[in-house]
C-alpha positions in Angstrom: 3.7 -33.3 -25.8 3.2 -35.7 -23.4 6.0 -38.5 -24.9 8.6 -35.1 -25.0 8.1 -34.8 -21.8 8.2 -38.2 -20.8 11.9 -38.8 -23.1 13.1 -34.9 -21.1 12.7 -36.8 -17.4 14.7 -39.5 -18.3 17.2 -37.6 -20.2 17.5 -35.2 -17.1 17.6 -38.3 -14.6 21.0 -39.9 -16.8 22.6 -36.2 -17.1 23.0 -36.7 -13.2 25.6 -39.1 -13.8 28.0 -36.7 -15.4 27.0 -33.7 -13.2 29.6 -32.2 -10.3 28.4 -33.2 -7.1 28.4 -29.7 -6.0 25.1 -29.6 -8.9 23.3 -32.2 -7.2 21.6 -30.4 -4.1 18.6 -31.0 -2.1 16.3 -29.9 -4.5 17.6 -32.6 -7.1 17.4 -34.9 -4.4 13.8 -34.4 -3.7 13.1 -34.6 -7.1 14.5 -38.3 -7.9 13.0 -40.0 -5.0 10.0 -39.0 -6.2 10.2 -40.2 -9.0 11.6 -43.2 -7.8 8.8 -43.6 -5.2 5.3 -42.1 -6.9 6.2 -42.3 -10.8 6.4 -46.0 -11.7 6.9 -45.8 -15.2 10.7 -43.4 -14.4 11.4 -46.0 -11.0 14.0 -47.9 -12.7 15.4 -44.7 -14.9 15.5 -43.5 -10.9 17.4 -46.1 -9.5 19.8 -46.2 -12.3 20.7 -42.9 -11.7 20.9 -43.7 -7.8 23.5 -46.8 -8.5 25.0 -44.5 -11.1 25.9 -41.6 -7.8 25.8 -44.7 -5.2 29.9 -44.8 -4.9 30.0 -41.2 -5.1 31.0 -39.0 -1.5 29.4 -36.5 -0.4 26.3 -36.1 -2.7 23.2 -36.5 -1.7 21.9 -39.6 -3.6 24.7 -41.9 -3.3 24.3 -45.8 -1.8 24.2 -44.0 2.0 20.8 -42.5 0.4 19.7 -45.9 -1.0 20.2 -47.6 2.0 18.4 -45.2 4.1 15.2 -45.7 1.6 15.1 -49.1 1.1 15.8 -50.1 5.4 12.6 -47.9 5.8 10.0 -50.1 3.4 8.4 -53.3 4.6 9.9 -56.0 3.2 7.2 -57.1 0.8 6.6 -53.7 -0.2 10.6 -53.4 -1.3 10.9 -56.8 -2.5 7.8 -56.6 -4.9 9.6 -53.1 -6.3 13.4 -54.4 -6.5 12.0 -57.4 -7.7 10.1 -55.6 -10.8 13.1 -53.1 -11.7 15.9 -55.3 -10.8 15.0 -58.3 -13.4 17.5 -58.9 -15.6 18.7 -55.2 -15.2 22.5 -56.0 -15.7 21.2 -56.8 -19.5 20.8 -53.6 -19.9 22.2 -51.6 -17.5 26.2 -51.5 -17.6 26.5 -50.1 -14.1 25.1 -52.9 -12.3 27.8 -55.2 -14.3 30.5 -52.3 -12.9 29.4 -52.8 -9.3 29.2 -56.0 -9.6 32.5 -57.6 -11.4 35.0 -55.0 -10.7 34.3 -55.8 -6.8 34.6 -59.5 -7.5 37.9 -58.7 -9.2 39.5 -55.7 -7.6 42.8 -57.4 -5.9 44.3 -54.7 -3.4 43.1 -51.8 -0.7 43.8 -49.0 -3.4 40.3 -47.8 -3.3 39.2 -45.5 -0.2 37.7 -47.2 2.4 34.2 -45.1 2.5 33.4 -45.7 -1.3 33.9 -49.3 -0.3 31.6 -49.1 2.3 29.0 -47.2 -0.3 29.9 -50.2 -2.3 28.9 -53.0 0.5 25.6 -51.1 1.1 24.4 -51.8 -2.6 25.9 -55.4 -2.7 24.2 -56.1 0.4 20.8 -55.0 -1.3 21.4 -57.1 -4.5 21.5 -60.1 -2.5 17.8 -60.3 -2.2 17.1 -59.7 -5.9 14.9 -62.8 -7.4 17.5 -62.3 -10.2 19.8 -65.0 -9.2 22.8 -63.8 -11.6 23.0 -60.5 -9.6 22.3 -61.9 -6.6 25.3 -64.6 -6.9 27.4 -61.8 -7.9 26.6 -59.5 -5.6 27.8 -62.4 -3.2 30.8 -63.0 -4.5 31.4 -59.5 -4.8 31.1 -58.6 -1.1 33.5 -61.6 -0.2 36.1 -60.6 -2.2 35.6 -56.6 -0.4 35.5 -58.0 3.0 38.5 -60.1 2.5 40.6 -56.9 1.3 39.0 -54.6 3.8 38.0 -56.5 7.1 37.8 -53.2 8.4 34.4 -52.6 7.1 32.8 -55.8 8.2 31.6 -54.7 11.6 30.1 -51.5 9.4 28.0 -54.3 7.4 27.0 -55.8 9.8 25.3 -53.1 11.8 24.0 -51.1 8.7 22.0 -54.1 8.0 21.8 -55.3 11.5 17.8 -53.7 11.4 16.6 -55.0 8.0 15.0 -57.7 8.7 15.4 -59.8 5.8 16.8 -63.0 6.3 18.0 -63.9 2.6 20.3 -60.5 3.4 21.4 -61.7 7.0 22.2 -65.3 5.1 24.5 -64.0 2.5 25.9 -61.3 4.6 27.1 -63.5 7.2 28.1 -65.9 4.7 29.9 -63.5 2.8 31.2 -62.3 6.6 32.4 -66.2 6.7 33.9 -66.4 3.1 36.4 -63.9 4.0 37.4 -64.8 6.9 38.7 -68.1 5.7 40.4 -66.4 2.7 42.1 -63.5 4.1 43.1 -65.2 7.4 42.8 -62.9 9.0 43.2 -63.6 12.7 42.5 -60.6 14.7 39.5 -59.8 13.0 38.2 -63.3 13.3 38.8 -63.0 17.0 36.4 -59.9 16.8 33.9 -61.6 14.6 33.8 -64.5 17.0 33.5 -62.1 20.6 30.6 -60.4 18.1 29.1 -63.8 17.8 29.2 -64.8 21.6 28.1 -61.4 22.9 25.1 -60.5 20.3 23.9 -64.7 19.8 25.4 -67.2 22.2 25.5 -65.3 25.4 21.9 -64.3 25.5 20.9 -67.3 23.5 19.9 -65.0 20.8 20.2 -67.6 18.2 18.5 -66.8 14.3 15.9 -69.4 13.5 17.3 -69.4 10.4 19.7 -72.4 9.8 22.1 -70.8 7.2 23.0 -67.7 9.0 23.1 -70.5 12.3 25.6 -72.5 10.2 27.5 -69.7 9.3 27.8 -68.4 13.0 28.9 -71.8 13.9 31.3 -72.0 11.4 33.5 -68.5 12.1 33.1 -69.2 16.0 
């Protein structure tokens, strides 16, 4: 009984990909995060379905939801569980190649600007992953967003403004540096640069870290 039940949860967790969002409630909310949170041996299942709904508006467990959970864990707590069901997960898992290679190879601003946002959010999660293969995508994938979008790099940069990892702050503001250079793009790197002076230089607020310095350095 117990292996029926076992196969029903995660065949109830992947029907959420092909459910109407007006299905997906509260209730169903609740009931993933717990599993993703308290029932170890479903976490991954979990967070498949979560990437699965991340791009999706106005549900409930999209990459806003994501985002919101993982911010909130201490930073060895979340890197010890992204670290476990994020190995070698694009082997298996064709979403995380979706994510990942159609926003390294999207070429125009056809795709509406809050998914993309959704999108950044998981990209910018990805780049701590000990996987190096999703983490260098993830990268290349969030240059290639900012670059078409440079609307949304101000929104990046605050979302993860309080997560204080500095792998995410290296490749975000690398990433953030990347697409300045390729989209050239001068009025927003006017506004990256004021950013820069008003949040580092100004009151000498400057990361110890030498990559995210180098980056700074390089857009002002």
């Amino acid at each position: 009984f117990r292996e029926g039940a076992e196969e029903r949860k995660k065949i109830w967790l992947k029907s959420l990909a092909w459910r109407k969002s007006k299905h997906i409630d509260i209730t169903v909310k609740e009931k993933v995060l717990n599993i993703l949170l308290y029932q170890a041996e479903f976490a991954k299942d979990a967070l498949m379905t979560m990437l699965e709904l991340s791009l999706k508006k106005n549900i409930s467990i999209n990459a806003d939801c994501l985002h919101g959970l993982l911010q909130q864990q201490q930073m060895v707590h979340r890197d010890l569980f992204l670290g476990y069901v994020m190995l070698k997960a694009h082997e298996k898992h064709t979403i995380i190649n979706r994510l990942l290679k159609n926003a390294i190879y999207i070429e125009n601003a056809k795709v509406d600007v809050g998914i993309v946002k959704m999108w950044e959010l998981a990209l910018g999660w990805f780049t701590c992953l000990n996987d190096i293969y999703t983490r260098d995508l993830a990268s290349k994938g969030l240059v290639n967003l900012l670059k078409i979008y440079p609307e949304t790099i101000f929104y990046l940069i605050d979302s993860f403004s309080k997560v204080n990892d500095e792998y995410i702050q290296e490749r975000i503001w690398g990433a953030i540096n990347a697409s300045l250079i390729l989209n050239n793009n001068k009025e927003k790197l006017v506004e990256v640069t004021q950013y820069i002076y008003k949040n580092f230089v100004q009151p000498r607020n400057f990361p110890v870290n030498v990559m995210i310095r180098d980056y700074l350095r390089n857009i002002g």
